[in-house]
C-alpha positions, 0 to 999 in steps of 0.5 A, spaced: 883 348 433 887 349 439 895 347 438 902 347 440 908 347 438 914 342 436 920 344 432 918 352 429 911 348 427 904 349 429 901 341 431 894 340 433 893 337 440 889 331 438 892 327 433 891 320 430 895 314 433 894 310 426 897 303 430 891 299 430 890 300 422 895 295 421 896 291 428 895 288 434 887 290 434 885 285 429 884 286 422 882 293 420 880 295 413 886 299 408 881 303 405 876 305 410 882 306 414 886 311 409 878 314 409 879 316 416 887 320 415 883 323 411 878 325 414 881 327 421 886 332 415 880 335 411 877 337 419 884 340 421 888 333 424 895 334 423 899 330 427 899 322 424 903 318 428 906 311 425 912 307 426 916 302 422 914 296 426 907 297 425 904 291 421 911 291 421 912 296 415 904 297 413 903 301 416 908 307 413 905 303 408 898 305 409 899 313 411 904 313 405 898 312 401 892 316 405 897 322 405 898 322 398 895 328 394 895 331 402 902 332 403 902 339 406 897 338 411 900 333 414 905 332 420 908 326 419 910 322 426 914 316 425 919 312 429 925 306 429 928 302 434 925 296 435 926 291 430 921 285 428 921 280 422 916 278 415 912 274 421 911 280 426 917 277 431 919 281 436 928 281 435 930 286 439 931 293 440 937 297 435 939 304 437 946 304 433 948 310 428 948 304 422 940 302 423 938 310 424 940 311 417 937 305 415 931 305 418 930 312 416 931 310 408 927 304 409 921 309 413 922 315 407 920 310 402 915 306 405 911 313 406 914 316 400 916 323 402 922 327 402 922 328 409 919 326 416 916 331 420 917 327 427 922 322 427 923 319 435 926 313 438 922 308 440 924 305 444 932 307 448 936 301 446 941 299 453 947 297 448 947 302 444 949 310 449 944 315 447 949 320 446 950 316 439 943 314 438 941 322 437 948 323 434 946 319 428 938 322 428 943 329 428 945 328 421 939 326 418 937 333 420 942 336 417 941 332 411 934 334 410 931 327 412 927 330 418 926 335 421 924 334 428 927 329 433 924 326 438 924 320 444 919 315 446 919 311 453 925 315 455 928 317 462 929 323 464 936 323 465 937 319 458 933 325 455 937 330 458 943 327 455 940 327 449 939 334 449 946 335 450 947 332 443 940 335 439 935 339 441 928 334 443 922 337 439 917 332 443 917 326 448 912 321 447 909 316 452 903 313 455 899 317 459 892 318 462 888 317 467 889 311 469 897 312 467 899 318 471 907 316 472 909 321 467 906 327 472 912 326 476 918 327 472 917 327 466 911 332 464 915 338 468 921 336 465 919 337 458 916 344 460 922 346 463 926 344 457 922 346 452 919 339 450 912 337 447 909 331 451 906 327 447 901 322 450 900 315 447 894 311 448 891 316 452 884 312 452 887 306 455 888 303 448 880 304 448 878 302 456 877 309 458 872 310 452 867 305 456 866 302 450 870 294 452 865 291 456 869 284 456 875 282 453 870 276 450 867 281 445 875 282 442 878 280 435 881 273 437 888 277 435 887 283 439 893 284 443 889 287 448 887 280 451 893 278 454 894 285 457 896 285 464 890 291 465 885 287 460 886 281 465 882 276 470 881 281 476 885 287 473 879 288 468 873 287 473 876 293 477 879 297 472 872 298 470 870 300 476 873 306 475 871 306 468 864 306 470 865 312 475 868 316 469 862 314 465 857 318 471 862 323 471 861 324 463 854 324 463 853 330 468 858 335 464 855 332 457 860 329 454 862 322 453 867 318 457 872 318 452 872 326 452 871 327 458 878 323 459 881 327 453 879 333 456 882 331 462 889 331 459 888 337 456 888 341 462 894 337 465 899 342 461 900 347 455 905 342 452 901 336 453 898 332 446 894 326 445 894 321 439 889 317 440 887 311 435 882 309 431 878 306 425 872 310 425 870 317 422 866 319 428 871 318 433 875 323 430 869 328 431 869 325 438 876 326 440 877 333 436 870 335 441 874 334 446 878 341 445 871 344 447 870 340 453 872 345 459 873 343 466 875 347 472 881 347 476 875 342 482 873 339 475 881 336 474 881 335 482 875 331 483 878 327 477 885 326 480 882 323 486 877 319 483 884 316 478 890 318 482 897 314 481 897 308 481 890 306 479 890 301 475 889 294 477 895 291 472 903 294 470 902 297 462 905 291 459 906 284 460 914 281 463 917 283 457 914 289 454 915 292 462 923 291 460 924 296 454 920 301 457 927 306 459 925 308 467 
């Protein structure tokens, strides 16, 4: 199992993103989810990563459950920042020292553990400074309720003046290939500052797996049907590079998926990927993609075919672009 470190710990480099558990991709069964947490532990998965808006709440809810009695085995990540109602509203973004605490006690019990591996900000509150923010993650450190702190969608220069305060243990944001900003600041930043880069939806929320064929074929509820990138003639000419990647796959042997996977391996020492699913034989999958080799020609001839700015469509729709700290 390959690994890296965040904090003093050892964390393999494919985790579970358990978002789609509880939210955004349609209903998804409890149970056949819990089996899946379970699964990616028995076969050495560590890094579970959830957020208190998830579902909203369900979701720690839901890995609460699957990691009990498997405590030990499991690297909890979760985060806090971007509030929401019982109806799954969206109320703003809230980084004030007060909401830390609170957040935090809410997510303890939720997940019902003493403490969180990973705790991140989820989003950079503008109203609140970031010196104040970490401040109040500080504490809990100290308290004993967390152990690593780490930021999402951050900029660069709002990381530095977090690590002023606290040291980051990890950055999580989206990357992959048809997401290739973070090669430009970010990724050597987090190597200069001794930062794990965790990569989210690093199959392009299931795109790059080759797998979505239309938008049609998705869950009515699926977030994905209204997502720039998933639209109209942005999805016709994303899947063209989809369809090139799939090629490229099957000469090295491999799926779309590992092949895209494989690709993020061979960015960086200190890159991750959380990817999400459902599936048990998808957590076999992403875990085979750590044997997926590729030569330096290999990850040239694979930056050509997605170089920056690939995508036909931004990330997120209007709104959703406005909380990402660029």
């Amino acid at each position: 199992m390959k690994t890296l470190t965040i904090g003093n710990q050892q964390v393999t480099r494919v985790g579970l993103g358990c978002m789609g558990m509880s939210d955004f991709y349609g209903p998804a069964d409890d149970q056949q989810s819990i089996d899946v947490i379970r699964h990616a532990l028995d076969v050495g998965v560590n890094m579970l990563d959830t957020a208190d808006m998830y579902g909203p709440w369900r979701n720690e809810q839901l890995l609460g459950k699957a990691i009990k009695g498997k405590r030990d085995q499991a690297f909890v990540a979760t985060k806090f920042g971007v509030m929401r109602d019982e109806s799954g509203a969206f109320l703003g973004i809230n980084g004030s020292p007060e909401y830390v605490r609170k957040a935090c006690d809410d997510s303890l019990k939720r997940l019902g553990v003493e403490h969180i591996d990973l705790y991140y900000q989820h989003r950079v509150d503008p109203n609140t400074p970031i010196e104040d923010t970490v401040g109040a993650m500080k504490d809990l450190v100290k308290a004993g309720k967390v152990k690593y702190i780490g930021l999402s969608e951050a900029h660069p220069d709002t990381i530095r003046r977090a690590q002023s305060v606290h040291p980051i243990s990890a950055l999580q944001t989206e990357y992959s290939l048809w997401t290739r900003d973070p090669e430009q600041a970010h990724i050597p930043l987090c190597k200069e500052l001794g930062i794990a880069f965790v990569a989210y939806s690093p199959l392009g929320r299931g795109f790059l797996s080759g797998g979505i064929q239309s938008t049609e074929n998705l869950d009515p509820n699926d977030y994905r049907r209204s997502a720039p990138r998933f639209s109209g003639d942005n999805f016709a000419q994303n899947k063209q590079l989809v369809d090139a990647m799939a090629e490229r796959a099957s000469a090295y042997g491999c799926t779309t998926a590992q092949l895209a996977l494989a690709w993020l391996f061979a960015q960086a020492g200190h890159v991750m990927a959380i990817p999400g699913t459902t599936k048990r034989h998808r957590i076999d999958e992403n875990l085979a993609a750590l044997s997926v080799n590729l030569s330096h020609s290999d990850v040239v001839a694979l930056n050509e075919l997605a170089p920056l700015g690939a995508a036909a469509g931004t990330r997120y729709d209007e709104r959703g672009m406005t909380t990402v700290n660029r």
